[in-house]
Residue, then its C-alpha position, 0 to 999 in steps of 0.5 A: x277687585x279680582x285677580x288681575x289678567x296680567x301684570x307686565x309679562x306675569x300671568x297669575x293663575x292660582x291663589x295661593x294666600x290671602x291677608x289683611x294686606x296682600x294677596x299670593x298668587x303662584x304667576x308665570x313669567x312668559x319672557x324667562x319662561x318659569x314660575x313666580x311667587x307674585x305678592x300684590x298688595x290690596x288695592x284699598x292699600x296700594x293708595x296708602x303710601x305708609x303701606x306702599x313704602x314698607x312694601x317697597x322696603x320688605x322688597x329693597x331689603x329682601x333684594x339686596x340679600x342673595x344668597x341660595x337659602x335665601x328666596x331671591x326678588x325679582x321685580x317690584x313695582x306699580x302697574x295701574x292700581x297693583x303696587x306688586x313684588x315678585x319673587x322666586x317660586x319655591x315648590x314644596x312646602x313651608x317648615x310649618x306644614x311640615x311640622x304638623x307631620x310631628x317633630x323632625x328627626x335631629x338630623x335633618x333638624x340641624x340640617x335645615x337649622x344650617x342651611x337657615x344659618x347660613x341665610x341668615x349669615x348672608x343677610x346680617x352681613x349685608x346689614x338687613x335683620x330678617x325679625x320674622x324668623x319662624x317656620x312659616x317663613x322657611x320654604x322647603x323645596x321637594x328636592x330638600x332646598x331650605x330657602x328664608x322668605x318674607x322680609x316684611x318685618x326686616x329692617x336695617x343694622x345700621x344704627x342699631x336697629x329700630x326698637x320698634x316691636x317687629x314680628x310673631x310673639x313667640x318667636x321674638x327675643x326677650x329684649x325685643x319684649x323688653x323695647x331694645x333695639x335688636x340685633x343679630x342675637x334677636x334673629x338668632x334666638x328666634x331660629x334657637x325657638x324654630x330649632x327647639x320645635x323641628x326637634x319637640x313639635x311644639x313651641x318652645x314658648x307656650x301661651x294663649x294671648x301675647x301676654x302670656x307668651x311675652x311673660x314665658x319668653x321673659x321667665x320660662x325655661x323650655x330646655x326641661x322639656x326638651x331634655x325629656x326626649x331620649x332622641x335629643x343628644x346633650x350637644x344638641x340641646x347644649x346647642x339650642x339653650x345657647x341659642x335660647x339664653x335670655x340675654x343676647x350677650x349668651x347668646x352665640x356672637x353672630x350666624x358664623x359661630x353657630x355654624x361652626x358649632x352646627x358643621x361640627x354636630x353634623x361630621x357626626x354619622x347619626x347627626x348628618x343629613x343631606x338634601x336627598x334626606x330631607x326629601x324622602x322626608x317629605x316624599x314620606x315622613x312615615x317610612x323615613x327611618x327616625x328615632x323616636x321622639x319618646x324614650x321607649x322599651x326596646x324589643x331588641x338591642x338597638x344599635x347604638x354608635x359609641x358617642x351615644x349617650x348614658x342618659x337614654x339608657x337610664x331613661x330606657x331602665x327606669x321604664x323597665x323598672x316602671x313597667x316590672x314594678x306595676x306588673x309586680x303589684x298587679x300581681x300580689x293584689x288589689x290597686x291599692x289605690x282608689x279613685x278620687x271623688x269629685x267634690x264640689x267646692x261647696x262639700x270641700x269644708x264638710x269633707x276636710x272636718x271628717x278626716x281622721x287625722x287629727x288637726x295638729x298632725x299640720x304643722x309648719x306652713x300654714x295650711x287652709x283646712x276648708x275651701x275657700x269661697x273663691x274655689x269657683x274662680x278656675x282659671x283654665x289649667x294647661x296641661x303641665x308636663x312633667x319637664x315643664x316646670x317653673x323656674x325655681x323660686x324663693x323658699x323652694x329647694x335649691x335644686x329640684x331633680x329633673x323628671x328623668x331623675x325623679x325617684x319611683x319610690x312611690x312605686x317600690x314598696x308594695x302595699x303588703x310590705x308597708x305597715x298600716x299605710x296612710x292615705x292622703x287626699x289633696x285638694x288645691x284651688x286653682x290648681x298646682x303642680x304638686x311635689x313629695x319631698x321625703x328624706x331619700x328624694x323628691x317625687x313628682x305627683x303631677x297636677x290636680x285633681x290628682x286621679x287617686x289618692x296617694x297611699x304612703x308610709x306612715x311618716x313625715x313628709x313636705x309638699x312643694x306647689x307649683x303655680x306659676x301664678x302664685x308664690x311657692x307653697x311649702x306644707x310640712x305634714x305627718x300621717x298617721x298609720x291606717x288613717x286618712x287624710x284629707x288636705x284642703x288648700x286654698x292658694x287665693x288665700x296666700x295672694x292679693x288680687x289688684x283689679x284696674x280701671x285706667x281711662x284711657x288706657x295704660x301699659x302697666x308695669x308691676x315692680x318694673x316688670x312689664x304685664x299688660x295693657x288695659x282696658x281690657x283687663x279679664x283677670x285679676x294681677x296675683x301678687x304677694x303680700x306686701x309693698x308694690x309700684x305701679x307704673x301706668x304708662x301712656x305714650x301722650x299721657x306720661x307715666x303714673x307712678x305710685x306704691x300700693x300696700x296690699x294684703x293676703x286674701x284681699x281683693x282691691x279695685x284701683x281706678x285711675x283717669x291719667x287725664x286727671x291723674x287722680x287714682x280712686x280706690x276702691x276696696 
């Protein structure tokens, strides 16, 4: 079935959006003579009534919220084989197609983050949680207007809210994952993950399947990456990890809170933005006069306001510092550096046996001196920035420096100042984010493949890996004057990999915390060394429970069919 001619006094005359459940189209409204956003639900859905009545409901519970940053509803019904709602046509754009212009200057940031705030604060105290927060779901008029749409996922306060899981995953409050009921804290988290990307252009919870995105919702911390930013003032993004915290009791009380906190951001002059900003926004994002969102050398003093904070300045010396230092070297020789051979897995062992240092120059953790047959399994590696790392774990130092503080000693000391320096060559498999820890700081190496080996001092050092798949890996190391050293660590070596078989399907819990559900299952679970339970959880079928002992470097196959609840191991 097409577009319909008409429906009661609308005529809709250009599709905008088509979904598994209704089709937009932009309609006119001949009797009041303006504009609708006209949403008819797909007619091998209109004789469902489980779809028909969550349609009635996104329009009941969107209508009884009128406020002027919320998009207003104008009629629901059912007119032949077309169940439809309208609603107020917004012309301009969606928060998401403004972000692929890149992240928002901070002012007009917290200005859409206000008037957002402000619809939310209207809706939560007519009882109703919009639970799909997300920049798709703000409308921006090209007069600089900041509406909150689509009610689809919203639902009622009243008794606590449902605990069914509603909404994007990436926007969705932890306890949400968790199975606990929302409230308005899960609503405001998800405007906390819309604030943290206006301000970086990216989300704020990165994953590539809804599992990996619940487990960094869980367990990671983006505020590193936005500290990054020399664009971002500390109250800002103080403002957006309270926003962010895990638990909804850190979290600001309700919408009234975070306002107060946002006006007083905004009486600031280069924190205040208005509607007519927003919209030379828009009119064009390029000439709108911005910081930009990446420290940078500046070509003359910039003009700073006196709240302007000290840390952009160091961010600006350290990179003048960089770039002196690098000319310096570029200066009084050759890179001492030398390009890294790409070397297969099966060449990692004949390489590691022909390194001049001699083997009890490792010492303290353990370290694998030849790949290990398992150095094809690679799972794909995102790009790590250097802000991103993970969360601080057992046997790492307490408290690692954030990248805006790292030291550049690596840079400082040019070749000819350094006695017989050593080289050293680093080969991880999978992959890791590599840390250098000396006695007068901690350097951040980056990920690998390194580019280049590293030339260093002569001396003791420790390195630090970081996978957020596997535990944390400490290696103490002394290199030797004028020799190389090649390091060959196997990680795989330090875990045990649990494969599952489950009939007919179970979401599985690991030390009660929540990973997947399977079938399918298309890696393997990394855990450590040890004793862990195991929890099979089946809606009809009840939970299977049960301790698995499990060793370093194994990989085990355990098969259970909760119809018998009889688990079959298999090594």
């Amino acid at each position: 079935m097409g577009r319909p001619e008409r429906i009661g006094d609308l005529q809709p005359f250009a599709e905008l959006a088509s979904g598994p459940t209704a089709t937009v189209y932009k309609a006119y409204q001949a009797s009041l003579d303006r504009f609708v956003l006209l949403k008819i639900l797909r007619p091998e859905l209109a004789e469902d009534e489980t779809f028909v009545q969550r349609f009635e409901e996104e329009a009941r519970l969107a209508a009884r919220v009128q406020h002027p940053n919320v998009v207003a509803v104008y009629a629901f019904g059912r007119e032949d084989a077309h169940v439809y709602l309208a609603t107020e046509f917004v012309e301009g754009l969606s928060l998401r197609e403004l972000l692929t212009y890149g992240p928002l200057p901070p002012a007009l940031a917290l200005y859409v983050a206000a008037e957002v705030a402000r619809g939310l604060k209207a809706a939560h105290e007519k009882g109703v949680l919009h639970r799909d927060l997300k920049p798709a779901n703000i409308l921006i008029s090209y007069a600089g207007q900041v509406k909150l749409t689509d009610f689809g996922m919203a639902s009622l306060l009243s008794g606590g809210g449902s605990e069914e899981v509603r909404g994007t995953p990436g926007y969705l409050a932890p306890e949400q994952v968790l199975g606990e009921a929302p409230g308005p804290a899960a609503d405001l988290f998800a405007l906390g993950a819309t604030l943290f990307e206006m301000l970086t252009g990216t989300p704020a919870f990165l994953g590539e399947t809804p599992g990996e995105i619940f487990d960094a919702l869980l367990h990671h911390d983006p505020i590193p990456r936005l500290r990054n930013l020399a664009a971002v003032p500390d109250d800002v993004i103080a403002l957006c990890t309270r926003l962010l915290a895990k638990r909804p009791e850190a979290r600001y009380p309700d919408a009234t809170a975070l306002l107060q906190d946002l006006e007083a951001l905004r009486q600031r002059p280069e924190l205040r933005a208005t509607p007519e900003d927003l919209a030379t926004y828009i009119d064009n994002p390029e000439a709108f006069p911005r910081t930009p969102a990446q420290p940078v050398i500046p070509t003359s003093p910039p003009s700073v306001s006196p709240s302007a904070h000290r840390r952009r300045w160091q961010l600006v010396l350290v990179a003048i510092t960089t770039l002196t230092l690098i000319g310096l070297l570029l200066l009084v020789g050759p890179w001492p550096f030398t390009p890294q051979r790409s070397m297969s897995p099966s060449s990692a062992a004949s390489t590691a046996a022909r390194t001049t240092t001699p083997a009890e120059s490792l010492v303290a953790s353990p370290v694998v001196s030849q790949a290990s047959p398992e150095t094809t399994v690679r799972p794909t590696r995102p790009s790590p920035p250097t802000a991103n790392l993970p969360r601080p774990l057992e046997g790492m130092p307490p408290a690692l420096p954030s990248p805006d503080t790292l030291h550049l000693s690596l840079l400082t000391v040019p070749e000819e100042t350094q006695p017989d320096p050593a080289r050293l060559r680093l080969e991880v498999t999978p992959w890791a984010y590599v840390l250098l820890e000396r006695p007068d700081g901690i350097d951040s190496l980056g990920a690998t493949p390194l580019d280049t080996p590293l030339t260093l001092p002569a001396g003791s050092y420790t390195l630090h890996l970081h996978n957020p798949e596997f535990p944390p890996y400490r290696l103490v190391l002394k290199l030797q004057p004028g020799q190389d050293t090649l390091v060959a660590i196997s990680l795989w070596l330090q875990v045990a990999r649990l494969w599952l078989e489950v009939h007919p399907w179970a979401h599985v819990y690991i030390d009660n915390r929540y990973y997947d559900v399977i079938p399918p299952q298309e890696q393997p679970f990394i855990l450590e060394p040890g004793t862990h339970r195991l929890q099979l959880v089946h809606p009809e079928l009840g939970t299977f429970d049960t301790l698995l002992q499990l060793q370093a470097h194994t990989a085990e196959t355990l098969r259970v069919d909760l119809l018998r609840r009889r688990p079959q191991p298999e090594r």
